[in-house]
PDB file of N, CA, C and O in Angstrom:
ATOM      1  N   UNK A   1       0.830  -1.202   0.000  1.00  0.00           N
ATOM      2  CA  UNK A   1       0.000   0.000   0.000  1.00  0.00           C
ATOM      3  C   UNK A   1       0.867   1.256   0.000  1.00  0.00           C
ATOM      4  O   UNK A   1       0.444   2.263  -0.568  1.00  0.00           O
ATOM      5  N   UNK A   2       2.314   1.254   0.736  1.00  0.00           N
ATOM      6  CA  UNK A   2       2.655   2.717   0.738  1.00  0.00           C
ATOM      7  C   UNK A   2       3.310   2.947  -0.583  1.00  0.00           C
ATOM      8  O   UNK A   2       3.364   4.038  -1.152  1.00  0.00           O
ATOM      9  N   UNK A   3       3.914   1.570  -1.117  1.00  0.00           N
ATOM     10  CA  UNK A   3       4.608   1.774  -2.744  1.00  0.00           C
ATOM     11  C   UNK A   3       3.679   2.096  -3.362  1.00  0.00           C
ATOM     12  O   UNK A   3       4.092   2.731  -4.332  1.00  0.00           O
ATOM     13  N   UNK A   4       2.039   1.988  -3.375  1.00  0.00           N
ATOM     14  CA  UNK A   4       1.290   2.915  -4.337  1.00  0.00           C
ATOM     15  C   UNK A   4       1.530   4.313  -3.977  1.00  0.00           C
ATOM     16  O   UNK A   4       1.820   5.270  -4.695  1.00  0.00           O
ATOM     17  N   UNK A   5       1.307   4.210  -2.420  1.00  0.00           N
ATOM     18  CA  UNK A   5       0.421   5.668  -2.253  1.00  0.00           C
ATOM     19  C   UNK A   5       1.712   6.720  -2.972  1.00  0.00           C
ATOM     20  O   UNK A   5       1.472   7.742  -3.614  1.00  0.00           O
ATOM     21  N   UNK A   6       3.090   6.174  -2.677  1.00  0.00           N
ATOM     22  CA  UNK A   6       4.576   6.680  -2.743  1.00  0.00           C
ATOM     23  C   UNK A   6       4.354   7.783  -4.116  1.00  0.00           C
ATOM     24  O   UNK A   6       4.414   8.978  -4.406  1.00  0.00           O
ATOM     25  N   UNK A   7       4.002   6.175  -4.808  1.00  0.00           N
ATOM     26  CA  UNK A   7       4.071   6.093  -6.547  1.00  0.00           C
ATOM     27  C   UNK A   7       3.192   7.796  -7.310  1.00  0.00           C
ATOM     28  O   UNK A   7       3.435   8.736  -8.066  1.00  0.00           O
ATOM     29  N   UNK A   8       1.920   7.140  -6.276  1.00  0.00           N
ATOM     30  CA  UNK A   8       0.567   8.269  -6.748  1.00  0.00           C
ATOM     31  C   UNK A   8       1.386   9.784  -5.867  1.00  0.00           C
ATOM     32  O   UNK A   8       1.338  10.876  -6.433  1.00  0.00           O
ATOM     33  N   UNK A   9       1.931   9.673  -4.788  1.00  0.00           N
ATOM     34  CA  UNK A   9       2.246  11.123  -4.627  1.00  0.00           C
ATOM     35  C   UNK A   9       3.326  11.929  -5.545  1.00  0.00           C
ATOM     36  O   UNK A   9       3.107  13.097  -5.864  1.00  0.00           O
ATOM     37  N   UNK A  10       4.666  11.145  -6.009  1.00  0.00           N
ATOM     38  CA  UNK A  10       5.335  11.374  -6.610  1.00  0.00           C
ATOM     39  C   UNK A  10       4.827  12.124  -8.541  1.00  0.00           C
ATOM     40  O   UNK A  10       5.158  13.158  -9.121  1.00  0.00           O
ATOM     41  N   UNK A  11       3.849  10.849  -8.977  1.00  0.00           N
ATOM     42  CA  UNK A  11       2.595  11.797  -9.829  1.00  0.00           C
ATOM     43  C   UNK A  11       2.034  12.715  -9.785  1.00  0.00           C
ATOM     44  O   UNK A  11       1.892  13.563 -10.665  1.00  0.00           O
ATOM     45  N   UNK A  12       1.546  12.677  -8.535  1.00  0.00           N
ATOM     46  CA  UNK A  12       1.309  14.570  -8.275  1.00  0.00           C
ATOM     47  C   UNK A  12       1.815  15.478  -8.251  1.00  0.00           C
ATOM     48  O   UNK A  12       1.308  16.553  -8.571  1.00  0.00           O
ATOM     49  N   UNK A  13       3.421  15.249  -7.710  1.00  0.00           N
ATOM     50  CA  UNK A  13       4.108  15.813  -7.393  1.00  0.00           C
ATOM     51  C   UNK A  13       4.487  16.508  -8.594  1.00  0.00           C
ATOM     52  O   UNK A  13       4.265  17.716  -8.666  1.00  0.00           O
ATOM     53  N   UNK A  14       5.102  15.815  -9.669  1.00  0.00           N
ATOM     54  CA  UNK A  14       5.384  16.123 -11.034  1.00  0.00           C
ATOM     55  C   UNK A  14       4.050  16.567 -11.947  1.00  0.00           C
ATOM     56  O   UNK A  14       4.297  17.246 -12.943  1.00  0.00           O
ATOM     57  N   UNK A  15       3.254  16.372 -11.789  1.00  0.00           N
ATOM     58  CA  UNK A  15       2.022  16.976 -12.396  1.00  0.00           C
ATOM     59  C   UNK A  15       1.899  18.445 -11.886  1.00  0.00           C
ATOM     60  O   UNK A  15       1.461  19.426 -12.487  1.00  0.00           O
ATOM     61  N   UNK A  16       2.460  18.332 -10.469  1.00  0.00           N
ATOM     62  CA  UNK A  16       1.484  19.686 -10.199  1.00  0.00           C
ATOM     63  C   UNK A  16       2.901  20.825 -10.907  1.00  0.00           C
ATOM     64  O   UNK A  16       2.695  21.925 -11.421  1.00  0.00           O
ATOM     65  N   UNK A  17       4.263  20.169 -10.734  1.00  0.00           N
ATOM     66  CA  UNK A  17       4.983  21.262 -10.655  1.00  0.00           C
ATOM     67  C   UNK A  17       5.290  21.705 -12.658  1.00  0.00           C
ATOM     68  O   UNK A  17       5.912  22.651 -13.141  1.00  0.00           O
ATOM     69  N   UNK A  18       4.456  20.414 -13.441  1.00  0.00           N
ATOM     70  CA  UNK A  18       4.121  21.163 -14.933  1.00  0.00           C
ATOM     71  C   UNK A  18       3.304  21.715 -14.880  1.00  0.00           C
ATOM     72  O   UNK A  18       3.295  22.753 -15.542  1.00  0.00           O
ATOM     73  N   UNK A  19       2.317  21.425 -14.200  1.00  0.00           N
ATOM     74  CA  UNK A  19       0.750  22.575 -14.436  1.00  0.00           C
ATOM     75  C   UNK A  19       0.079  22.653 -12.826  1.00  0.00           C
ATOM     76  O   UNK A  19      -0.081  21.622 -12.173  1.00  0.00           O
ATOM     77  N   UNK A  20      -0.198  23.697 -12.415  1.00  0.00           N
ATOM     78  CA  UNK A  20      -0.393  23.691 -10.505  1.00  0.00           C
ATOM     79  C   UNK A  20      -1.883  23.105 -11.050  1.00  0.00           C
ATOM     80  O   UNK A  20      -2.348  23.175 -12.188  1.00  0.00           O
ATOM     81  N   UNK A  21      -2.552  22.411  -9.650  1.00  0.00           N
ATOM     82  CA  UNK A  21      -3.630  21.264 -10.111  1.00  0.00           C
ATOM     83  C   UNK A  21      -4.349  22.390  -9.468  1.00  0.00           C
ATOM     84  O   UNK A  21      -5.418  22.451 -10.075  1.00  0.00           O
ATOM     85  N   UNK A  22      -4.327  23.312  -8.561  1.00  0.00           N
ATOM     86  CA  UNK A  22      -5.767  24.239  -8.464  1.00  0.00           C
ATOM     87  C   UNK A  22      -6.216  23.637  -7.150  1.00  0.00           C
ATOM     88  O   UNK A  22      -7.169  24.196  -6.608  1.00  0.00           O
ATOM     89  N   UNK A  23      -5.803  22.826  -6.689  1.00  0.00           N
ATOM     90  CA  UNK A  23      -6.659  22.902  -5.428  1.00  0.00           C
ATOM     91  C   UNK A  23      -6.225  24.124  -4.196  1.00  0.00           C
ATOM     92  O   UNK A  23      -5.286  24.886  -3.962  1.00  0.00           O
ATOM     93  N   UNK A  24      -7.468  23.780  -3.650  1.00  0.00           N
ATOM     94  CA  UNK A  24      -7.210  25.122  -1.994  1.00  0.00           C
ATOM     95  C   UNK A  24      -5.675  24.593  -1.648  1.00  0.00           C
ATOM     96  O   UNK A  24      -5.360  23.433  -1.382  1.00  0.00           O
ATOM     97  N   UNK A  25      -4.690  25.901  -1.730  1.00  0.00           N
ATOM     98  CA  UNK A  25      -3.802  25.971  -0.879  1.00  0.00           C
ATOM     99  C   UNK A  25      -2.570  25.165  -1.994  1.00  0.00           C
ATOM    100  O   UNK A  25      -1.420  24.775  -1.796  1.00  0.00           O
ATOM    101  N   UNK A  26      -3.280  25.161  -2.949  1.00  0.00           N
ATOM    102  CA  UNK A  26      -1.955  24.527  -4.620  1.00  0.00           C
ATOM    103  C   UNK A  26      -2.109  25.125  -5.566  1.00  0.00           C
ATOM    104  O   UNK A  26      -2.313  24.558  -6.640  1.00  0.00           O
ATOM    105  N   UNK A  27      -2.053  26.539  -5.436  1.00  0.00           N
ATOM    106  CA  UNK A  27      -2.370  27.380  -6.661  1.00  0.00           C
ATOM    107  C   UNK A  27      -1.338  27.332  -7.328  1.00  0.00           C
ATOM    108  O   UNK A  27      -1.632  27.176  -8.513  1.00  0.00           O
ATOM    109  N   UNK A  28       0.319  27.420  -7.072  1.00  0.00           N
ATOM    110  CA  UNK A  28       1.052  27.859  -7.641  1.00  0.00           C
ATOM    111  C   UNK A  28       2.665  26.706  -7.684  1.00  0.00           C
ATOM    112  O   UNK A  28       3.084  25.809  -6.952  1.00  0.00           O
ATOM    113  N   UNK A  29       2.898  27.017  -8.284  1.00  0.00           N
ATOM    114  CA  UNK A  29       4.430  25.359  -8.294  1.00  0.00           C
ATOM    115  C   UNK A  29       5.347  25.507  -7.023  1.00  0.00           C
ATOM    116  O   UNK A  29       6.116  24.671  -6.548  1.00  0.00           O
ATOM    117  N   UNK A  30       5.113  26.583  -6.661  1.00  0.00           N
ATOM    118  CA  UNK A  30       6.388  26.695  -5.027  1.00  0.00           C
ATOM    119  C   UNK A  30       5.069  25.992  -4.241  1.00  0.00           C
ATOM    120  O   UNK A  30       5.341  25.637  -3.095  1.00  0.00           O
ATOM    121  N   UNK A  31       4.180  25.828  -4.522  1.00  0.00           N
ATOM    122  CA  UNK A  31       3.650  24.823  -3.433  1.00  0.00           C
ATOM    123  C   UNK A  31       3.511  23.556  -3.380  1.00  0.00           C
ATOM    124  O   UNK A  31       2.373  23.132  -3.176  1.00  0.00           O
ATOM    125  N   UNK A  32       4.513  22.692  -3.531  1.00  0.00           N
ATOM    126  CA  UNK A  32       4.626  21.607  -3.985  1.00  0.00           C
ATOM    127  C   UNK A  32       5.265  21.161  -2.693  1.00  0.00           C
ATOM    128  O   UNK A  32       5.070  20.039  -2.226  1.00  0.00           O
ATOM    129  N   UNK A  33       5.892  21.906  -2.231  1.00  0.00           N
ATOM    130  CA  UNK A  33       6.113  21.161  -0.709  1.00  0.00           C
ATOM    131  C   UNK A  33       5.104  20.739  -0.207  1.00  0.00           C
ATOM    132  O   UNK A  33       5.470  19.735   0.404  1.00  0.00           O
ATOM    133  N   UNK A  34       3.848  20.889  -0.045  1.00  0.00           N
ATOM    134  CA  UNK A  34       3.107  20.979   0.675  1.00  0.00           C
ATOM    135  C   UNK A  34       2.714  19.297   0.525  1.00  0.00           C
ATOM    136  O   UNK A  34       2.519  18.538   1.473  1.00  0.00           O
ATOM    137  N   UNK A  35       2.659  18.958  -0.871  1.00  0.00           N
ATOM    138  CA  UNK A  35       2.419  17.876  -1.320  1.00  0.00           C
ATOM    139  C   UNK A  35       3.569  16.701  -0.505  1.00  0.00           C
ATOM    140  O   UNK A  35       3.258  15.603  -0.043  1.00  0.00           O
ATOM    141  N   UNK A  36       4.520  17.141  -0.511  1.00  0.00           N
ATOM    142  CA  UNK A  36       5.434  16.546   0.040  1.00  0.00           C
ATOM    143  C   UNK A  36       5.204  15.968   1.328  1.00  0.00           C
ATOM    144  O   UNK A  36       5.212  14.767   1.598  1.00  0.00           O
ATOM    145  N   UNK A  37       4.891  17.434   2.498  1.00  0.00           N
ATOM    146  CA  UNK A  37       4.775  17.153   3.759  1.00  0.00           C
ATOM    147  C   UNK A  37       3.467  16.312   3.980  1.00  0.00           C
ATOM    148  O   UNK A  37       3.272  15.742   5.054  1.00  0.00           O
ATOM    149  N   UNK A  38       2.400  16.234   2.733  1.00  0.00           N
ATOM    150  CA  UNK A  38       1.181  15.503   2.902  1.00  0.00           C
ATOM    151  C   UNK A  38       1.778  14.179   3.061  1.00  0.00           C
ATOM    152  O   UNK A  38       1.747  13.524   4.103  1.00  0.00           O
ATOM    153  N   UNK A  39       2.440  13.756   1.729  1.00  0.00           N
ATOM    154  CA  UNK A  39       2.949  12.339   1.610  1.00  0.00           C
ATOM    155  C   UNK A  39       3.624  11.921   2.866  1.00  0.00           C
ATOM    156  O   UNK A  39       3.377  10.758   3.184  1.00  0.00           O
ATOM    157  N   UNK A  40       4.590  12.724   3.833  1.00  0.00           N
ATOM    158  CA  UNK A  40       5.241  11.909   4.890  1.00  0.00           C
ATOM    159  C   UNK A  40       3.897  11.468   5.885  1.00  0.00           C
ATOM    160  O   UNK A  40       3.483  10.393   6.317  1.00  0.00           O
ATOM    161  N   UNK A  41       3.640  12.296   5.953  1.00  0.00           N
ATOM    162  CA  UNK A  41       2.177  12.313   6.838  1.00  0.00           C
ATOM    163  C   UNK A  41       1.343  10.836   6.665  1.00  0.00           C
ATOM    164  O   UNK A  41       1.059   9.993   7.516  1.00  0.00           O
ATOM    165  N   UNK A  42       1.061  10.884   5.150  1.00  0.00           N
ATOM    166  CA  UNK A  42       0.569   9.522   4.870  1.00  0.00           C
ATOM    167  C   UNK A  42       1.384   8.510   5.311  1.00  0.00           C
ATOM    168  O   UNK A  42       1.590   7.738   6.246  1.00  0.00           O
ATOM    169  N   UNK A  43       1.801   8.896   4.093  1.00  0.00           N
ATOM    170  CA  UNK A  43       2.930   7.345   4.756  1.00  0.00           C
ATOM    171  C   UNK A  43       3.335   6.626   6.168  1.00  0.00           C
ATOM    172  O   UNK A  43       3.308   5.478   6.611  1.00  0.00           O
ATOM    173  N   UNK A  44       3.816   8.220   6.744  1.00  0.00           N
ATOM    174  CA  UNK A  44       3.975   7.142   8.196  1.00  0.00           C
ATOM    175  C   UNK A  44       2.677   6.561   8.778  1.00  0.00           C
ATOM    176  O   UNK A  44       2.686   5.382   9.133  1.00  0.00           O
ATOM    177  N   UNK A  45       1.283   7.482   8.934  1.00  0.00           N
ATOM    178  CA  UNK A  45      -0.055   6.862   9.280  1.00  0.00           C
ATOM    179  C   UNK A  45      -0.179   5.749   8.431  1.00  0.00           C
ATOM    180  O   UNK A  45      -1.252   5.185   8.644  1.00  0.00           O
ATOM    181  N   UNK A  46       0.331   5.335   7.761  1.00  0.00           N
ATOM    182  CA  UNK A  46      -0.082   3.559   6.812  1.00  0.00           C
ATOM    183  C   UNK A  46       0.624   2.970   7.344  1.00  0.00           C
ATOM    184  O   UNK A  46       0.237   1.846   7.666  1.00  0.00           O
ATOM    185  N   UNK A  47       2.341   3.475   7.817  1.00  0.00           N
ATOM    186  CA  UNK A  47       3.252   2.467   8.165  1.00  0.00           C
ATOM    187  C   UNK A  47       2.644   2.123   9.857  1.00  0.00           C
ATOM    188  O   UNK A  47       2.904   1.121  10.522  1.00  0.00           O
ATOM    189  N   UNK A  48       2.072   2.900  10.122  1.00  0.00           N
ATOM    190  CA  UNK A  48       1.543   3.001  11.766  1.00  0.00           C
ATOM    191  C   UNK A  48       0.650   2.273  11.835  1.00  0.00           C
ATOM    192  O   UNK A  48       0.636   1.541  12.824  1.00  0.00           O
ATOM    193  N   UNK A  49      -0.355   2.164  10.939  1.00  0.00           N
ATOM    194  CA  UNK A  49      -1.475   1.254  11.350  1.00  0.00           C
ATOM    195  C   UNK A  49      -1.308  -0.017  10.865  1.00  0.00           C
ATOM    196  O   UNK A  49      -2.130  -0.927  10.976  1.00  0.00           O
ATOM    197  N   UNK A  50      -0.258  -0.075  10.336  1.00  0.00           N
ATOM    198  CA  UNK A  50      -0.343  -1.486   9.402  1.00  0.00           C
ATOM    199  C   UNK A  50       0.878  -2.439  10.394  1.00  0.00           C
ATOM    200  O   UNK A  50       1.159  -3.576  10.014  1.00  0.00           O
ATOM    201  N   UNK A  51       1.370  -2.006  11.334  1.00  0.00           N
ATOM    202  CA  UNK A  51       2.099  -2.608  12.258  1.00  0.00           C
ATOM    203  C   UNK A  51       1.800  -2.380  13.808  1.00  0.00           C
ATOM    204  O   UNK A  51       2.304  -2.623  14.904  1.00  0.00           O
ATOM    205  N   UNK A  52       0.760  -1.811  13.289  1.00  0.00           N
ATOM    206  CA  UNK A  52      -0.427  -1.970  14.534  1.00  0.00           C
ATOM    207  C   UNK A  52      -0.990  -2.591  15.126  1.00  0.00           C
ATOM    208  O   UNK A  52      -1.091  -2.596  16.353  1.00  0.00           O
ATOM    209  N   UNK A  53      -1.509  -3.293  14.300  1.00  0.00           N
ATOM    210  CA  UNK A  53      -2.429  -4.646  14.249  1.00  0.00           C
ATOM    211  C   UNK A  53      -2.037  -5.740  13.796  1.00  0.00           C
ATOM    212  O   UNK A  53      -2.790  -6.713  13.792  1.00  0.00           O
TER     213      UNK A  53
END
């Protein structure tokens, strides 16, 4: 699951910084960190619950 989610953020990542995707708070290509700090976020909450249980 996190090698998708990895995969799909890294797609965004490069999508947004050819064309900004427009969402609240991704108007513009310097906001691409943001995408970034989303992905650690994910990731560790998948790596967390999935060695959770």
């Amino acid at each position: 699951m996190s090698k998708a989610l990895s995969l799909l953020i890294l797609a965004m990542m490069a999508l947004h910084l050819w064309r900004p995707l427009g969402f609240p708070g991704l108007r513009y290509r310097r906001d691409v960190w943001k995408i970034a700090v989303f992905a650690l976020v994910a990731i560790a909450v998948t790596v967390l619950l999935s060695h959770h249980g």
